[in-house]
Rosetta silent file (secondary structure, phi, psi, omega in degrees, C-alpha in Angstrom):
SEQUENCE: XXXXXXXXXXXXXXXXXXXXXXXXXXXXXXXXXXXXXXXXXXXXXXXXXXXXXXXXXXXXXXXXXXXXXXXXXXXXXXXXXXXXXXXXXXXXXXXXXXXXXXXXXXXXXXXXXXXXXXXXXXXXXXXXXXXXXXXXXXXXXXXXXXXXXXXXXXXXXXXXXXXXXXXXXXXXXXXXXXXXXXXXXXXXXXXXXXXXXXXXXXXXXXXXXXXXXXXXXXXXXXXXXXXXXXXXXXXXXXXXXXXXXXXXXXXXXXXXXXXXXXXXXXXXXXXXXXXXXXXX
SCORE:     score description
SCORE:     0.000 S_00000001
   1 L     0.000  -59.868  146.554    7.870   -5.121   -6.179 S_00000001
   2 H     0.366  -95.968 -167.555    7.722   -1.502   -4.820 S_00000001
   3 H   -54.962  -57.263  177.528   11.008   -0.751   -5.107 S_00000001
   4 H   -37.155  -39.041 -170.362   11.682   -2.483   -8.674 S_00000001
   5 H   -86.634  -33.591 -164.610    8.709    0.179  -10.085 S_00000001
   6 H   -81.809  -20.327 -142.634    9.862    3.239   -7.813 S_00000001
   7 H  -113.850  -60.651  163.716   13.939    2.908   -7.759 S_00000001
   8 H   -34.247  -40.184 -151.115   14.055    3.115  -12.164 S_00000001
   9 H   -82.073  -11.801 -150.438   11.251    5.954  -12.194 S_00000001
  10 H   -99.423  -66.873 -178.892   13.614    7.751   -9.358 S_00000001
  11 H   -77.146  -25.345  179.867   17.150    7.437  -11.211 S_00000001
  12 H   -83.053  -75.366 -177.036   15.200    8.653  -14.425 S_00000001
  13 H   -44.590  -30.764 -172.030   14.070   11.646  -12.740 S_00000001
  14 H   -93.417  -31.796  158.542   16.621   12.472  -10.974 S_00000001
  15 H   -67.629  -29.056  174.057   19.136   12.356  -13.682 S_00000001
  16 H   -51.072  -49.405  169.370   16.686   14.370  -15.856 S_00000001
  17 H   -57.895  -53.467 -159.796   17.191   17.219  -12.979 S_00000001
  18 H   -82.195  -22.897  174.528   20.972   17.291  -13.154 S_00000001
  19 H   -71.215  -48.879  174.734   20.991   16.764  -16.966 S_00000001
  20 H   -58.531  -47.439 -151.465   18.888   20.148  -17.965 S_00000001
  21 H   -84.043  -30.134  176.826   20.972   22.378  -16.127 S_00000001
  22 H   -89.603  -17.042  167.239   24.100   20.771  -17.590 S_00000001
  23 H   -69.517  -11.859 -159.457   22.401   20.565  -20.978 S_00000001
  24 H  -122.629  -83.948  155.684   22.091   24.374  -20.883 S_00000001
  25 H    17.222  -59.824 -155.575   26.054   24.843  -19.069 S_00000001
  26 H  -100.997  -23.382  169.077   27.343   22.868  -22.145 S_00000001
  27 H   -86.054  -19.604 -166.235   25.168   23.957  -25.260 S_00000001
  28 H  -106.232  -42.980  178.842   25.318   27.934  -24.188 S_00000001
  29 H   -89.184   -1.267  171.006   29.028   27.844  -23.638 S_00000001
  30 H   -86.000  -21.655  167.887   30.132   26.011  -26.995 S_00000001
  31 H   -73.736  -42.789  175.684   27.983   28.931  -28.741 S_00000001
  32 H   -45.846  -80.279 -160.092   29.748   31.498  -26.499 S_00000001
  33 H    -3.938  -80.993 -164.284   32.800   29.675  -27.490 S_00000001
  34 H   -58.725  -30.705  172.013   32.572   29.961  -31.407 S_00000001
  35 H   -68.169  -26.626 -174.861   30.835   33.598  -30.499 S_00000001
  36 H   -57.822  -66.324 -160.091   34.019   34.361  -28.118 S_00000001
  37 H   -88.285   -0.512  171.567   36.257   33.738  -31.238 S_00000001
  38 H   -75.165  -24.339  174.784   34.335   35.097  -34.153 S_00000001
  39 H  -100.636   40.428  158.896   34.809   38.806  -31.996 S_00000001
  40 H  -109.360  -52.433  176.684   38.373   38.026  -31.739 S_00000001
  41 H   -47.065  -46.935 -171.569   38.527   37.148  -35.857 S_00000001
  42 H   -71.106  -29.117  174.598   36.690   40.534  -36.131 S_00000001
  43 H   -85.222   -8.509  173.962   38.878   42.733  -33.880 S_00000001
  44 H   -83.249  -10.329 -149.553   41.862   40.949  -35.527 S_00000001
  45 H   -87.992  -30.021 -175.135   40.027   41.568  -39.372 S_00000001
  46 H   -56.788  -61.596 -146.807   40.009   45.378  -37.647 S_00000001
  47 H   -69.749  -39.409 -172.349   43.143   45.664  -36.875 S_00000001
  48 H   -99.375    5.094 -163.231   45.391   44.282  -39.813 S_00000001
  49 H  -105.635    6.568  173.806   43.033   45.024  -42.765 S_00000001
  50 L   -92.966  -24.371 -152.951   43.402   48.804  -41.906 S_00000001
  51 L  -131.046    0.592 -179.154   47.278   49.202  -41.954 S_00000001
  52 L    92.848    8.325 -149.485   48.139   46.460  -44.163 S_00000001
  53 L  -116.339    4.875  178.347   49.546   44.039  -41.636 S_00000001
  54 L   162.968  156.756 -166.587   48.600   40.388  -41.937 S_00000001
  55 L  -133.234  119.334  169.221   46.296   38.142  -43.825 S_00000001
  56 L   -55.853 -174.601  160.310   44.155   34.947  -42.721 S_00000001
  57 L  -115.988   26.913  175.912   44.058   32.274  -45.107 S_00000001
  58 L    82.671   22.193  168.366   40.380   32.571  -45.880 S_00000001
  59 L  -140.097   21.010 -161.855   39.268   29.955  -43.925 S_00000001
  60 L   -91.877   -0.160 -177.516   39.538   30.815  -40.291 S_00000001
  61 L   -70.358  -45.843  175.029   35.746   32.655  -40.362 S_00000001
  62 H   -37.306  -39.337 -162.025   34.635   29.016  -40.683 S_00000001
  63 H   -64.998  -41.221  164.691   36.054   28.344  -37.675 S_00000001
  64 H   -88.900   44.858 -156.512   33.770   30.795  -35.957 S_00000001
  65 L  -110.602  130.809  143.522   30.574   29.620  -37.424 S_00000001
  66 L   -39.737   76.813 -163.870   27.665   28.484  -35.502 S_00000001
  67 L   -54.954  161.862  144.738   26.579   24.968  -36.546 S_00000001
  68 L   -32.101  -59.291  168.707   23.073   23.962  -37.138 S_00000001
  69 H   -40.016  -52.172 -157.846   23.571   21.457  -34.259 S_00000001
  70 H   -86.555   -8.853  174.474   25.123   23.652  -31.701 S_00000001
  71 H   -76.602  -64.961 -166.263   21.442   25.952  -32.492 S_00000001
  72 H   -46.933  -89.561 -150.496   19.349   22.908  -32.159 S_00000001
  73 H   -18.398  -48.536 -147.647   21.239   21.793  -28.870 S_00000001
  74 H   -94.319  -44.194  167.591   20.985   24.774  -27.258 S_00000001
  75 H   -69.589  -12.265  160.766   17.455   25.581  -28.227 S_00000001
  76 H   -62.094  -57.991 -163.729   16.484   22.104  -26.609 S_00000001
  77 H   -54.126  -51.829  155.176   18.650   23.015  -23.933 S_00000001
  78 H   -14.977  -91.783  152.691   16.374   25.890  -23.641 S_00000001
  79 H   -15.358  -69.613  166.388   13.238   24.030  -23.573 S_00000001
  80 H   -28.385  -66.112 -174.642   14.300   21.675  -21.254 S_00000001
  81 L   -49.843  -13.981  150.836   15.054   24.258  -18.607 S_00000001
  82 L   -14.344  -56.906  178.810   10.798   24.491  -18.722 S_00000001
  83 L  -100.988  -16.544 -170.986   10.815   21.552  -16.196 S_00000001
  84 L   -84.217  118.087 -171.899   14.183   22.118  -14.484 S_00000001
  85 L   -78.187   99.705 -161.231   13.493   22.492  -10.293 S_00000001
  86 L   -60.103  -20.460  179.231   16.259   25.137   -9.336 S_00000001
  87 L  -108.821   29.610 -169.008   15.257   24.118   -5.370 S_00000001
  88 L    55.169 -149.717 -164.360   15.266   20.389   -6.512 S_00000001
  89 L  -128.294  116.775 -164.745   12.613   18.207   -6.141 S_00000001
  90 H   -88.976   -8.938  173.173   11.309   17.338   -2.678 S_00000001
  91 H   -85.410  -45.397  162.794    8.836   14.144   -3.728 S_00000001
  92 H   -32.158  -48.609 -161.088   12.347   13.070   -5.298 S_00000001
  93 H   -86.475  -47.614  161.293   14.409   13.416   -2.506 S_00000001
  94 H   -52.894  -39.383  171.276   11.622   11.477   -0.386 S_00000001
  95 H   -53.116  -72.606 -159.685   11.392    8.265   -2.553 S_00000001
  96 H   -24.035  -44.630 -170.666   14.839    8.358   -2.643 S_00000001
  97 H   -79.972  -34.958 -176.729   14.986    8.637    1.188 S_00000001
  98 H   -81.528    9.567  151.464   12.105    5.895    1.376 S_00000001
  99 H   -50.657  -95.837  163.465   14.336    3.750   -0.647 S_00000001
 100 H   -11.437  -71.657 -158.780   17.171    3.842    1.742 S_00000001
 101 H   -47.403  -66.684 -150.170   14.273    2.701    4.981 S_00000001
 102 H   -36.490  -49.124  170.323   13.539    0.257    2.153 S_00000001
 103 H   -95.478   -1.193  170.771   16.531   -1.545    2.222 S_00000001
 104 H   -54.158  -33.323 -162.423   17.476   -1.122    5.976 S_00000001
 105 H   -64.076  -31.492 -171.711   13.866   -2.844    6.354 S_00000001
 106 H   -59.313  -46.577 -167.732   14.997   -5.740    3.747 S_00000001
 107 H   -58.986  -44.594 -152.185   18.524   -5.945    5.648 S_00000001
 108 H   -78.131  -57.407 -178.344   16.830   -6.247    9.054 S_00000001
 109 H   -25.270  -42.386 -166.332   13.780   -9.162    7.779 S_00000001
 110 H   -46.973  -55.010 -154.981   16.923  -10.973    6.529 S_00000001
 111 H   -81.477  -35.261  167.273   18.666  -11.219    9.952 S_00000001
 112 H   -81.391   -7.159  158.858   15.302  -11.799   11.874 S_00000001
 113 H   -63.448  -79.470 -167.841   14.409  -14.662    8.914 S_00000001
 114 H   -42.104  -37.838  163.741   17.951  -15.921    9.694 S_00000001
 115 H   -64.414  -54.313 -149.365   16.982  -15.845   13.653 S_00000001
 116 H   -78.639  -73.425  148.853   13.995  -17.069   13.668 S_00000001
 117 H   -20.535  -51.145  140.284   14.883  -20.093   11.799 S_00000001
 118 L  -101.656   24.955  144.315   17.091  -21.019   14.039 S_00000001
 119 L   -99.589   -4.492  171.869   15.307  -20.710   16.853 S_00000001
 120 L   -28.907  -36.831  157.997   12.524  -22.430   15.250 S_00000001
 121 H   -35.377  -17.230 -155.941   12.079  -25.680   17.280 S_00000001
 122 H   -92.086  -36.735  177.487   10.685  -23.779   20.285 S_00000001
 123 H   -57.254  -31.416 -177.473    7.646  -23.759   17.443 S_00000001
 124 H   -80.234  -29.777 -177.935    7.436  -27.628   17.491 S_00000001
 125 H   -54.742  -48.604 -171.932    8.037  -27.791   21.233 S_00000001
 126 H   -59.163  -33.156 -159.478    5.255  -25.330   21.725 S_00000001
 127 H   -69.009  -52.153 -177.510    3.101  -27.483   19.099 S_00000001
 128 H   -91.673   -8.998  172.288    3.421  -30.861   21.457 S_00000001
 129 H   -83.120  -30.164 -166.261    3.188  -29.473   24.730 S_00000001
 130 H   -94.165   -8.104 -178.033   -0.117  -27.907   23.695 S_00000001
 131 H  -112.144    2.770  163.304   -1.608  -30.627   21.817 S_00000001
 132 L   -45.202   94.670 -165.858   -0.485  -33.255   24.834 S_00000001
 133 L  -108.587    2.621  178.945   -3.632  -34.676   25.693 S_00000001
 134 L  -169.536  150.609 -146.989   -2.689  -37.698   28.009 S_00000001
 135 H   -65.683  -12.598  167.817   -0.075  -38.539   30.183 S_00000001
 136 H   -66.026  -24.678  163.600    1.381  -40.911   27.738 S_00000001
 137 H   -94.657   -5.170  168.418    1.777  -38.233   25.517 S_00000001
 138 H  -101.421   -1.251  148.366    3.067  -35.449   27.593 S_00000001
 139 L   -80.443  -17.892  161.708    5.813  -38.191   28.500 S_00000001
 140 H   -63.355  -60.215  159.310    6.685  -37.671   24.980 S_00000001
 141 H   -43.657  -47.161 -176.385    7.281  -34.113   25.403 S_00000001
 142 H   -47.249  -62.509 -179.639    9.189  -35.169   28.051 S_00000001
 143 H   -66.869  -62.637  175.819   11.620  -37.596   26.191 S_00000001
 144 H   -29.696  -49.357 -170.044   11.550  -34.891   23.088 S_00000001
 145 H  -101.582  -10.770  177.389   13.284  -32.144   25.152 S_00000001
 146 H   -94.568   -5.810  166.251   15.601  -34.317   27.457 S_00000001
 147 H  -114.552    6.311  160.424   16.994  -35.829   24.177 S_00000001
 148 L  -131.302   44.779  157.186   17.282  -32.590   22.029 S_00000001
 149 H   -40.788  -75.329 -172.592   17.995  -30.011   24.899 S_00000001
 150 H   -23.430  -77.191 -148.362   21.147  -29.117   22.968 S_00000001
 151 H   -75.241  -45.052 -173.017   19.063  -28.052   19.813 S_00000001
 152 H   -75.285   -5.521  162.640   16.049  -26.581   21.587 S_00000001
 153 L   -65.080  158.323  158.798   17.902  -24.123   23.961 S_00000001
 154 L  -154.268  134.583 -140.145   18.107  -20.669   23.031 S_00000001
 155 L   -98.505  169.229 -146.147   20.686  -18.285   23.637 S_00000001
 156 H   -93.737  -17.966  168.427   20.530  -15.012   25.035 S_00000001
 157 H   -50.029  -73.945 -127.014   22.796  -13.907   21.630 S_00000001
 158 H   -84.891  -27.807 -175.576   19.720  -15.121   19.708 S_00000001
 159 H   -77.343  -52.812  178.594   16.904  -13.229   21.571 S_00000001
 160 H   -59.191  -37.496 -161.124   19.021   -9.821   21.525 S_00000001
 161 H  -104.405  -15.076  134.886   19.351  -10.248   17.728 S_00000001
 162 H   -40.318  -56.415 -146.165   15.646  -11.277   17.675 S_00000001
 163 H  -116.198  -36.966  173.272   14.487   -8.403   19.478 S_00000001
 164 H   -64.128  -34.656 -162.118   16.793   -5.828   17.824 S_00000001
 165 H   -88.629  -58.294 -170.256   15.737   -6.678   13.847 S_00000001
 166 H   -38.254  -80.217 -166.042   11.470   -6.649   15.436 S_00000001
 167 H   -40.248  -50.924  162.041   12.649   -2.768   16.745 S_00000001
 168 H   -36.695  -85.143 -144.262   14.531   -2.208   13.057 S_00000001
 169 H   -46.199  -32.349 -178.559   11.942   -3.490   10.867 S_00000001
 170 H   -44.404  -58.859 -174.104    9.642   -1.432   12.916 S_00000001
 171 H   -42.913  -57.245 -153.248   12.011    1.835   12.407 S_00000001
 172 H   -74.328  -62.188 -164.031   12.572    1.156    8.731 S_00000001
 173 H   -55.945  -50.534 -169.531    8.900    0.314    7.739 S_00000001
 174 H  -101.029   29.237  144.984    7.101    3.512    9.111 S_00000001
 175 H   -98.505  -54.538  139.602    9.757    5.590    8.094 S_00000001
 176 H   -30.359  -60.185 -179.438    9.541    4.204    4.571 S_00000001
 177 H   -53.824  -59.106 -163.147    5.901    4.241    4.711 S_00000001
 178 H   -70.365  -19.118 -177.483    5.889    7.979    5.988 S_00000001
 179 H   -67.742  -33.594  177.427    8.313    9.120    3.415 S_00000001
 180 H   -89.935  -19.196  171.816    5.954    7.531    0.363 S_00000001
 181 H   -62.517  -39.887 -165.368    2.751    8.861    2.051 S_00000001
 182 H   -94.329  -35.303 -176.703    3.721   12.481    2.046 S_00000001
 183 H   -52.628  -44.223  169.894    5.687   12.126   -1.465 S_00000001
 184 L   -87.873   16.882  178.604    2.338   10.848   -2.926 S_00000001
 185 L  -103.843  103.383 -166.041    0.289   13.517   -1.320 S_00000001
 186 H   -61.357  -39.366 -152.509    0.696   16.625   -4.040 S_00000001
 187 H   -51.585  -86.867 -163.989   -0.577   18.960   -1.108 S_00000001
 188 H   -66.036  -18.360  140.594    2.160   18.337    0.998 S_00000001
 189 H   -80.304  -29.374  169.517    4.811   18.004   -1.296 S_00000001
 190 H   -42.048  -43.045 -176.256    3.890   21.933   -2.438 S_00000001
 191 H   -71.365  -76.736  175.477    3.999   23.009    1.208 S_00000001
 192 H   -30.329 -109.618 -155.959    7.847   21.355    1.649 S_00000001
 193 H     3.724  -76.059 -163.906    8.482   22.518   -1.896 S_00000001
 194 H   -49.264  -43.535  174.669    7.589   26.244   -0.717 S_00000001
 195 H   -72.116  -47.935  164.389    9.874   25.717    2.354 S_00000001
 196 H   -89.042   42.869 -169.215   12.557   25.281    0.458 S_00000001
 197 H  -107.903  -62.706 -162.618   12.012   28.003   -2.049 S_00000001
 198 H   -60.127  -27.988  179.767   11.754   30.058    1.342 S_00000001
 199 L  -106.947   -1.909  168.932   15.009   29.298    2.726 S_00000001
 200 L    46.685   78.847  168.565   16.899   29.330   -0.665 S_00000001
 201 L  -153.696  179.724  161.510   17.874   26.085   -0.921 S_00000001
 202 L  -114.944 -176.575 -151.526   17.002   22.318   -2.195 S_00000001
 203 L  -101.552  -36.691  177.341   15.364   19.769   -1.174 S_00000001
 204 L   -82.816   21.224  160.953   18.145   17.335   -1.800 S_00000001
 205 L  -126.918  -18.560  178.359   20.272   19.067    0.757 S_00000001
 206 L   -80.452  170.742  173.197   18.221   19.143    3.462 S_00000001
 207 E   -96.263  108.704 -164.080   17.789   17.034    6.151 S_00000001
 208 E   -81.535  166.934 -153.719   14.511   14.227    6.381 S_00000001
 209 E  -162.859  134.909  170.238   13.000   12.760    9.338 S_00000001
 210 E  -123.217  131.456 -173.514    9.986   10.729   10.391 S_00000001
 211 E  -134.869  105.817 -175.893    9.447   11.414   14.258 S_00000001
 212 L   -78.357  -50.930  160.060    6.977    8.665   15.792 S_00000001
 213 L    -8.910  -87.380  163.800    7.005   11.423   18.699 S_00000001
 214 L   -44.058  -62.050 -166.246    5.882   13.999   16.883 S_00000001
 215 L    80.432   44.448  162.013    4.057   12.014   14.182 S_00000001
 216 E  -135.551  161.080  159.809    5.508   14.277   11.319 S_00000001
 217 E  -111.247  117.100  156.669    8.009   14.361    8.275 S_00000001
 218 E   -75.600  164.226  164.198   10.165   16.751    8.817 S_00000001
 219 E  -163.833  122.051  170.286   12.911   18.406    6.723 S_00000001
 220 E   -91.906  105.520 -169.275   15.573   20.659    7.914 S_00000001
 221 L   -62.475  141.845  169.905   16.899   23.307    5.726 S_00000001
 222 L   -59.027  107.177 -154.858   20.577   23.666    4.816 S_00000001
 223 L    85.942   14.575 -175.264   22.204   26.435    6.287 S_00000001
 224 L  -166.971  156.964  166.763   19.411   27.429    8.687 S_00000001
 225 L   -70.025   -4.843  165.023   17.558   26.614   11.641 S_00000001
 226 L   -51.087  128.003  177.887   15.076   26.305    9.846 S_00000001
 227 E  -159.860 -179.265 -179.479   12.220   23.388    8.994 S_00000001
 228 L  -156.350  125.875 -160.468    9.124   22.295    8.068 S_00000001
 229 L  -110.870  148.871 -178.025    6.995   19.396    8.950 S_00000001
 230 E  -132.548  110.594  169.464    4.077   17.878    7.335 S_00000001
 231 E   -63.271  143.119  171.183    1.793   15.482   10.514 S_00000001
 232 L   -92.250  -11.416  178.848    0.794   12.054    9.649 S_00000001
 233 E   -80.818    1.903  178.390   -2.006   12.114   12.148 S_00000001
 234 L    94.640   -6.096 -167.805   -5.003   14.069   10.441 S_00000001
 235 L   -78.239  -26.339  171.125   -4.478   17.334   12.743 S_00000001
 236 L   -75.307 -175.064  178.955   -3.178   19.413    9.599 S_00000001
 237 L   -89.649  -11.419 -170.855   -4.637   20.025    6.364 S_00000001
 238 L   -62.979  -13.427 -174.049   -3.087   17.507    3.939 S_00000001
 239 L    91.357   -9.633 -167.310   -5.326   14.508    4.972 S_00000001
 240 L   -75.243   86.439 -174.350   -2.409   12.486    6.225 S_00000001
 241 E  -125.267   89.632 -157.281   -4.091    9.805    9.131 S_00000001
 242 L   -93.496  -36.139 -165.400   -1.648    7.264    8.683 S_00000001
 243 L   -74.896  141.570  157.865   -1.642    5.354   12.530 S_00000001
 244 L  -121.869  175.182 -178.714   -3.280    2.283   13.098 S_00000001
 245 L   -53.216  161.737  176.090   -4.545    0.090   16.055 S_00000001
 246 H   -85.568  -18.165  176.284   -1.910   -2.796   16.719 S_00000001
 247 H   -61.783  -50.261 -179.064   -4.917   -4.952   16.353 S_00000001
 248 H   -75.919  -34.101  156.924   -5.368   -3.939   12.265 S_00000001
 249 H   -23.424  -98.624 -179.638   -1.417   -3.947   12.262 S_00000001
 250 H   -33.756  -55.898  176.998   -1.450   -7.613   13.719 S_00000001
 251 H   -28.884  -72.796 -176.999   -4.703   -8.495   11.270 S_00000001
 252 H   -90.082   17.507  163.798   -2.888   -7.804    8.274 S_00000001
 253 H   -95.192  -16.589  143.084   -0.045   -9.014    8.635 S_00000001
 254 L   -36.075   -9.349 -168.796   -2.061  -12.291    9.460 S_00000001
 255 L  -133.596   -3.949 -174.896   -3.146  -12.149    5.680 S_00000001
 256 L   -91.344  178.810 -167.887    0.390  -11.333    4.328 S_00000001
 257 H   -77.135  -44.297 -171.258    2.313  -14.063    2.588 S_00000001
 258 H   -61.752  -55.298  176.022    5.664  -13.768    4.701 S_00000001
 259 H   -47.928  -43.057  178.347    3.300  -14.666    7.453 S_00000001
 260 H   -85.829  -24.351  176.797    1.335  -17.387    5.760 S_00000001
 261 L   -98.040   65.936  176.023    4.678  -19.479    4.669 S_00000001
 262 L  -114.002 -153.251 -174.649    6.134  -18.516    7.852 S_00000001
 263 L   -88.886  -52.055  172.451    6.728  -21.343   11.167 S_00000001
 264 L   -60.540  -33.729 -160.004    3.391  -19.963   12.909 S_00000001
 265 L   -78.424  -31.076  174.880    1.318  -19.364    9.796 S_00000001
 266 L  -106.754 -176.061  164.389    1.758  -22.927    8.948 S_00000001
 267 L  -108.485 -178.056 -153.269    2.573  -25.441   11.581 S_00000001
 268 L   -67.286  -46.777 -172.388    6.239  -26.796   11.983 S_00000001
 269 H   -56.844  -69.837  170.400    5.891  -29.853    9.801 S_00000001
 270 H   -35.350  -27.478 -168.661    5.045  -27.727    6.662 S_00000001
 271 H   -86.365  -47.448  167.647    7.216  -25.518    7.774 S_00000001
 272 H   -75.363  -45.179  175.706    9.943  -27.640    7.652 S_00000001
 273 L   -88.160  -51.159  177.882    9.270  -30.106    5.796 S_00000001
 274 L   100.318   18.941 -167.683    6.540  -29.261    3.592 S_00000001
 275 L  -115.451  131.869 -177.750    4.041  -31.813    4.944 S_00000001
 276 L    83.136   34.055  168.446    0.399  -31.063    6.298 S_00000001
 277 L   -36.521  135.474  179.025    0.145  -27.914    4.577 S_00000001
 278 L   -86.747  114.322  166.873   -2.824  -25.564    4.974 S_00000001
 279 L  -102.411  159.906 -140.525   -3.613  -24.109    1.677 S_00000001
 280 L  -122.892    0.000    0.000   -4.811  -20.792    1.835 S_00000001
């Protein structure tokens, strides 16, 4: 849902940038134009109407006239340039960049959905070994895995590609996250802003960063060694004290949805099936 309200409001703004400056480009040089040739009509009006030497046909002054339009345009065009950010726009260039995480994070849930799911059995396995409460029933367990070994192994492909999307989504999500934290913080886009003002550049050239190291968003100006970081940990002034315990981490994602229709949130029959459901 994120993304549907932020990825319109994004492409509107950002065309809005690149349109005033080209609104002013293209309305200032069709009046130069018609002004370019109205001083050519006049140094030609010098030149033959002294000596005798050549005649329009009376209509070529028209030609150099200034429309009504081409005022309005240009006087918009004008107006416009009010709002236009000559070092771009640095909360821009962050959605934009928290976009991107956005769909790496989407790509990698897919492929650890797509995993998961088919390692899923190891959830029912776990489900009857743990609720085996007498030896007739932990001889079920028994007979359950010596007649679906085949389906209930799991390969060492499937764990690496398991264990790789959990390190993604991780990557993607608190890079996303840090990129919309500082973007909605006014403070801290003015301080970026100012760095690239300072370094005479834009914001959509430099380079962004989220550093779990560090615990900042960085951005490294174009054409210099330059950069400037805004912390997510509370030690600066902006307010930003983003990290939490893995314990509130784990909580709420215990309360999210992907999590309640997941194979754990429900147990494997529901999950599969859609039978013994918990409703929530």
């Amino acid at each position: 849902m994120l993304k549907k309200i932020i990825l319109p409001l994004l492409v509107l703004s950002t065309a809005a940038q690149s349109s005033e400056l080209d609104d002013l480009i293209n309305t200032s040089s069709a009046i130069v134009d018609q002004i370019d040739k109205g001083i050519k009509l006049v140094g030609a009006a010098q030149g033959y109407s002294y000596y005798g030497s050549g005649l329009s046909d009376g209509t070529l002054s028209g030609n150099a006239h200034i429309t009504t339009e081409q005022l309005q345009a240009y006087n918009m065009a004008l107006s416009g340039m009010s709002t236009y950010l000559p070092y771009g726009s640095v909360r821009d260039t962050l959605i934009e960049r928290s976009m991107e995480e956005l769909n790496l994070m989407d790509d990698a849930i897919d492929t650890f959905t797509e995993v998961v799911v088919d390692m899923v059995q190891v959830v029912e396995v776990a489900e009857m070994a743990e609720t085996a409460a007498t030896p007739d029933e932990e001889a079920e367990v028994k007979e359950f895995v010596a007649a679906n070994q085949e389906v209930l192994t799991i390969t060492q492909d499937e764990v690496d590609t398991y264990n790789q999307s959990v390190d993604d989504i991780e990557t993607h999500a608190n890079s996303a996250s840090a990129f919309i934290a500082v973007a909605e913080n006014q403070s801290a886009v003015d301080f970026l802003q100012q760095g690239a003002e300072n370094n005479n550049t834009t914001a959509e050239q430099a380079t962004i960063s989220y550093s779990s190291n560090n615990q900042w968003v960085q951005m490294s100006w174009a054409n210099s060694n330059n950069a400037t970081a805004v912390y997510l940990n509370g030690v600066d002034s902006f307010g930003l004290d983003l990290y939490m315990s893995e314990t509130d981490i784990l909580a709420a994602g215990s309360e999210s949805e992907y999590y309640l229709t997941g194979p754990t949130g429900q147990d494997f029959n529901c999950f599969m099936y859609g039978e013994d459901c918990l409703e929530y």
